[in-house]
C-alpha positions in Angstrom: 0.0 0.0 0.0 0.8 3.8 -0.4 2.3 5.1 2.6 1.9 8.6 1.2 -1.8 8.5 1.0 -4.9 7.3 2.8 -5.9 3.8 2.2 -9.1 3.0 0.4 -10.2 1.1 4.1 -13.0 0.7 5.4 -13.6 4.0 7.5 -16.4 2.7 10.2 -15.0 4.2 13.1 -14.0 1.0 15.6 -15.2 1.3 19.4 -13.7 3.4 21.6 -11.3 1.9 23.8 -10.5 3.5 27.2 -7.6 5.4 25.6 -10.7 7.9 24.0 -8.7 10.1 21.6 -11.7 13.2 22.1 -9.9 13.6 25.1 -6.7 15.5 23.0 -5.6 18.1 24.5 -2.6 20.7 23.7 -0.8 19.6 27.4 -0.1 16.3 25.8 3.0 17.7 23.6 6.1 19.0 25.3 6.1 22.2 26.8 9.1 23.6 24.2 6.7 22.4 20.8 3.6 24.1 22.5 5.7 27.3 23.1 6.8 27.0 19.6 3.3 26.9 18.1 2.1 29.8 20.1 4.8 31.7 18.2 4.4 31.2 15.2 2.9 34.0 13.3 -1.0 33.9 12.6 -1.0 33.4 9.0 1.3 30.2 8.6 -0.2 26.9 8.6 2.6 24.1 8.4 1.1 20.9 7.5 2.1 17.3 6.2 0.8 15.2 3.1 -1.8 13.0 4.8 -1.5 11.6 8.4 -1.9 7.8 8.5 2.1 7.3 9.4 2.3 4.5 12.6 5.8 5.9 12.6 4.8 9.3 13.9 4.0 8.1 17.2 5.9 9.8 20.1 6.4 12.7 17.5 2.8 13.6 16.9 0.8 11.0 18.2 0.6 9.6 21.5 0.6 6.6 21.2 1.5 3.5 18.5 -2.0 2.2 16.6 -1.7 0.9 13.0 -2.6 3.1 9.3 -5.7 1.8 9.2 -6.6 3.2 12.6 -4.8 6.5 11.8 -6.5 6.5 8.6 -10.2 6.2 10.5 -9.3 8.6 13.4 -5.9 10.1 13.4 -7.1 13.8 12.4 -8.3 14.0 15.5 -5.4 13.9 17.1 -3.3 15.4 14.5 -5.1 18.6 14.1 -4.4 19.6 17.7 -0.8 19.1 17.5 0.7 22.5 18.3 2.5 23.1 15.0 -0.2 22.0 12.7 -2.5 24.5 10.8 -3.5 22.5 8.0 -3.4 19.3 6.5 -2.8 17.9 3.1 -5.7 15.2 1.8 -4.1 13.1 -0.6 -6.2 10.5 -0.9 -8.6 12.5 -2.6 -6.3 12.3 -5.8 -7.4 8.9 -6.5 -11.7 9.7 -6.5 -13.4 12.3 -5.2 -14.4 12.7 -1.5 -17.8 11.0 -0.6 -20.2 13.5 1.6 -20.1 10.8 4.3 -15.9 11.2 4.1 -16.0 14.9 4.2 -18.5 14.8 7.5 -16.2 12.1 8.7 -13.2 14.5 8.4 -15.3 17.6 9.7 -16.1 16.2 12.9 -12.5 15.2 13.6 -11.5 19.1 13.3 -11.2 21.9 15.4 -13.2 24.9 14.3 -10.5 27.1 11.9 -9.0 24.4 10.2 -8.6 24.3 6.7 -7.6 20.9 4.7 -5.9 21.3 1.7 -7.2 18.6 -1.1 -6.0 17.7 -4.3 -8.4 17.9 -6.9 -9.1 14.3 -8.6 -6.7 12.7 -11.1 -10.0 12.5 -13.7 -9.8 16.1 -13.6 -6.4 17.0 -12.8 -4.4 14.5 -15.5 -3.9 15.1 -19.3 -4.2 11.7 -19.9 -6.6 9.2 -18.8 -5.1 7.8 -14.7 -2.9 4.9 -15.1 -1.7 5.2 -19.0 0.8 5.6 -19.9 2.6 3.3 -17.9 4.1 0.7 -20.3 1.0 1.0 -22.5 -0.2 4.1 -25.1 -1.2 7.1 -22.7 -4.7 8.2 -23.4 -5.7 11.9 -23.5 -8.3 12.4 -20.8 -11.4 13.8 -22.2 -12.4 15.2 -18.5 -9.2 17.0 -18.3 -10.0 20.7 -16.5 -13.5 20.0 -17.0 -15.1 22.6 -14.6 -18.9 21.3 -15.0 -17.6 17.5 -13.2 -15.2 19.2 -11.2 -18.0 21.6 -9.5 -20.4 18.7 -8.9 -17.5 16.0 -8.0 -16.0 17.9 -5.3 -17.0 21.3 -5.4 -20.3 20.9 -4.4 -19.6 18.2 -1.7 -17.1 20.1 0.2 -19.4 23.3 0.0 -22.0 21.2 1.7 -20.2 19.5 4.2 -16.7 20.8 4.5 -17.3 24.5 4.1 -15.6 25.7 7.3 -12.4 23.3 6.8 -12.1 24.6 3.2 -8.0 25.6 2.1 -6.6 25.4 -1.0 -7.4 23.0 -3.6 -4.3 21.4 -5.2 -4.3 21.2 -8.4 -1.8 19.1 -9.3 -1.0 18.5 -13.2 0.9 15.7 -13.2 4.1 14.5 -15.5 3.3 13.0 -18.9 5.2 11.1 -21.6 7.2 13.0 -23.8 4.6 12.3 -26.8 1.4 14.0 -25.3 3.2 16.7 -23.4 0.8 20.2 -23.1 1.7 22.7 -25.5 2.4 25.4 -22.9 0.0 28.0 -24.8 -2.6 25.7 -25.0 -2.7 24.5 -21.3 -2.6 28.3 -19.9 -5.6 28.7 -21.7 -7.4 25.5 -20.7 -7.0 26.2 -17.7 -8.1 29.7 -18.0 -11.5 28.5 -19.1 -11.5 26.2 -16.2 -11.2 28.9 -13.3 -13.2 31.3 -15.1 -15.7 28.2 -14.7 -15.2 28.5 -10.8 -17.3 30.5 -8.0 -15.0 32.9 -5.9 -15.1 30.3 -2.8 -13.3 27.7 -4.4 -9.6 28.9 -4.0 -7.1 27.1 -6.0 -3.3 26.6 -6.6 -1.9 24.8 -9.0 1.3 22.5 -8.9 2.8 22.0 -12.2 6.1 18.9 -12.4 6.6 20.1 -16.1 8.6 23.5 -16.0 7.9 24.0 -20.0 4.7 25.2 -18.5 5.9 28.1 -16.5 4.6 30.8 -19.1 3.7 34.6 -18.8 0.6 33.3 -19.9 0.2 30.6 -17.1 1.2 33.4 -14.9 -1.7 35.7 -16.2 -4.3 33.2 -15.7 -3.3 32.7 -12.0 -3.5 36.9 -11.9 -7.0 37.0 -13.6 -8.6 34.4 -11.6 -6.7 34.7 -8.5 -5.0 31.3 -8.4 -1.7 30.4 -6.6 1.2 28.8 -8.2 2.6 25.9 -6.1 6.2 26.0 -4.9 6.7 23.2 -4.9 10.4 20.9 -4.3 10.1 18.2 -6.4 12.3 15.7 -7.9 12.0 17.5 -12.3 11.1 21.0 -11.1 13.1 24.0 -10.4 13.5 24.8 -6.5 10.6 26.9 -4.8 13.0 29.9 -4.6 13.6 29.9 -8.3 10.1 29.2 -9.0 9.5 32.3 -6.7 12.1 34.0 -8.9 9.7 33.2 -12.2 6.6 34.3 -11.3 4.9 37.0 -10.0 3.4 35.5 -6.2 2.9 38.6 -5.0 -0.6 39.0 -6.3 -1.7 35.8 -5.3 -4.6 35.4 -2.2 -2.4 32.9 -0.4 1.2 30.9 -0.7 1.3 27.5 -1.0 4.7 25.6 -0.9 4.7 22.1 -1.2 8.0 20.0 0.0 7.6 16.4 -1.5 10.8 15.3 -3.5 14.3 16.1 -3.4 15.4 16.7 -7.5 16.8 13.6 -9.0 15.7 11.4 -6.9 13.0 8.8 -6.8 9.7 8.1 -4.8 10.0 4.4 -4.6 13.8 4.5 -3.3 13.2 7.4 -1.1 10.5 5.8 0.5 12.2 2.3 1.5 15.4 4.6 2.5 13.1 6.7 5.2 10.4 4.3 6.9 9.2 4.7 9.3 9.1 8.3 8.9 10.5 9.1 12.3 13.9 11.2 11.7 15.6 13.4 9.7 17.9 11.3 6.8 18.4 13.7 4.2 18.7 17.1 5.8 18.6 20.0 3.2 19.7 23.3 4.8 19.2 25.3 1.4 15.8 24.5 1.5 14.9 25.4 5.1 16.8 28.5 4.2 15.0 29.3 1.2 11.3 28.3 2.5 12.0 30.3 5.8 12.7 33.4 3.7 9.6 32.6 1.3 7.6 32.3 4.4 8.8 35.5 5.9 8.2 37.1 2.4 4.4 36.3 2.3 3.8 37.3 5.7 5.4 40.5 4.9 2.7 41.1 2.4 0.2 39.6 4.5 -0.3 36.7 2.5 -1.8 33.6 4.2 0.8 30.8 4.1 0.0 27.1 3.8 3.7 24.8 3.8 2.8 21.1 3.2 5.3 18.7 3.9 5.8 15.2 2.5 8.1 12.6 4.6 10.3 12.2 1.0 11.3 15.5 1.5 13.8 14.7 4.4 12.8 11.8 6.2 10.1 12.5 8.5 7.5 15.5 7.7 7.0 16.8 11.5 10.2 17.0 12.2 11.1 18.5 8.9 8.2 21.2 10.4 9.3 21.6 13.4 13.3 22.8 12.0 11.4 25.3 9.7 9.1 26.4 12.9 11.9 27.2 14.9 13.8 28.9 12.3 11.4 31.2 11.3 11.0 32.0 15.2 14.5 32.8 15.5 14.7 34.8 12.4 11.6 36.6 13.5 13.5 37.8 16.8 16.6 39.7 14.9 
């Protein structure tokens, strides 16, 4: 299974056992990581690309329980640790969100907290999910349709997951060489899809083909006030030189997304860093360069989500907790 994303389990929630995980509350983190979260300025949310780790316990949860049990109830817990604002929800890459999984997910979550979901691979992919892959890749005919998009997912999550609404993700994803966008073309599909979009569906959009940084993707995101995602991953320029290509000043919010150090691969990284409970690959540029891309936005007052993958350095909460405390301390000079 997919360590990155939530499993397709069955979500019944199991009985509660005398360890009743309502009973979260802030004292349960040391003293220093509560003291850290109180610091940290208003408008950043750190978060992590899903939550069903079993290696995270001592580091965010309190105690060991399997994925499947994470996957059922772990936002509970999660969403009161003291450096979490937000959360990534992967799984929803894969199909969209059922209205029984978005009321699931609400009434795990304090009030205030916004979930960042990607928006479904039927929508988000050129070509049709799963070609491609040692077979001829299929253009998608759904690709940035706006009408199955807005009753897919819109719709739900404006019923039932109003309050936790952040960012969509829209994540265009890598395709063979032989159907690649034509950069010109895909700034103005994608124009057509926004314009297609009501005002309370905030997007950003994560590209892992740099062909399609264009002045003309980057006046779709201004007309339609869109984000670009920064994101670190393994066939795109770094966050900071994406910063350095595009204008992100006029976007509503920043999104940075750390998933993927360049040149390296998922599958190797991921057998390298389980269980996801310490730092292997430290990057000190990158902390650098996101600390000062944080500090930028909230210099402009510009809402701040930083999602965090465990292939970024090893373990996701502790790769937040490093950029936490160096924002503090560069906050106090």
């Amino acid at each position: 299974m997919n360590d990155d994303q939530l499993s397709l389990f069955d979500l019944t929630p199991p009985p509660r056992g005398r360890d009743d995980e309502t009973n979260v509350s802030e004292t349960d983190w040391p003293a220093e990581v509560r003291a850290l979260g109180e610091r940290l300025p208003a408008g950043v949310r750190f978060g992590t690309s899903s939550w069903s780790f079993p290696g995270w316990a001592g580091l965010v949860y309190r105690r060991p329980r399997t994925q499947a049990e994470l996957a059922r109830e772990g936002l509970r817990e999660y969403a009161r640790y003291p450096l979490f604002g937000t959360v990534g929800i992967d799984r929803s890459y894969y199909a969209p969100l059922t209205g029984e999984d978005l009321k699931r997910y609400a009434a795990q979550l304090p009030a205030g907290f916004p979930c960042c979901a990607k928006v479904p691979a039927m929508y988000a992919s050129p070509v049709l999910p799963g070609s491609g892959r040692g077979a001829e890749a299929l253009p998608n005919p759904d690709f940035l349709s706006a009408g199955g998009f807005l009753a897919d997912v819109v719709q739900p999550f404006h019923l039932h997951f109003a309050r936790h609404l952040g960012p969509f993700v829209l994540e265009i994803p890598p395709v063979p060489p032989e159907v690649r966008l034509d950069p010109s073309a895909f700034a103005d599909r994608l124009g057509r899809f926004l314009d297609a979009l009501p005002d309370s569906c905030p997007i950003s959009v994560e590209l892992r083909d740099r062909r399609l940084i264009t002045p003309a993707y980057e006046a779709v995101l201004n007309q339609y006030g869109a984000a670009h995602v920064l994101n670190y991953w393994s066939a795109m320029p770094s966050p900071r030189e994406q910063a350095g290509m595009l204008d992100v000043t006029r976007a509503p919010f920043t999104v940075v997304r750390l998933l993927l150090r360049p040149g390296t691969r998922y599958e190797a990284r991921r057998e390298d860093f389980r269980p996801f409970n310490r730092i292997v690959d430290q990057n000190d540029v990158l902390r650098r360069d996101v600390t000062r891309l944080i500090s930028d936005a909230t210099g402009r007052q510009q809402p701040v989500y930083v999602l965090v993958n465990n292939k970024a350095e090893g373990s996701a909460p502790l790769t937040i907790r490093a950029l936490a405390e160096q924002l503090v301390a560069e906050m106090q000079l």
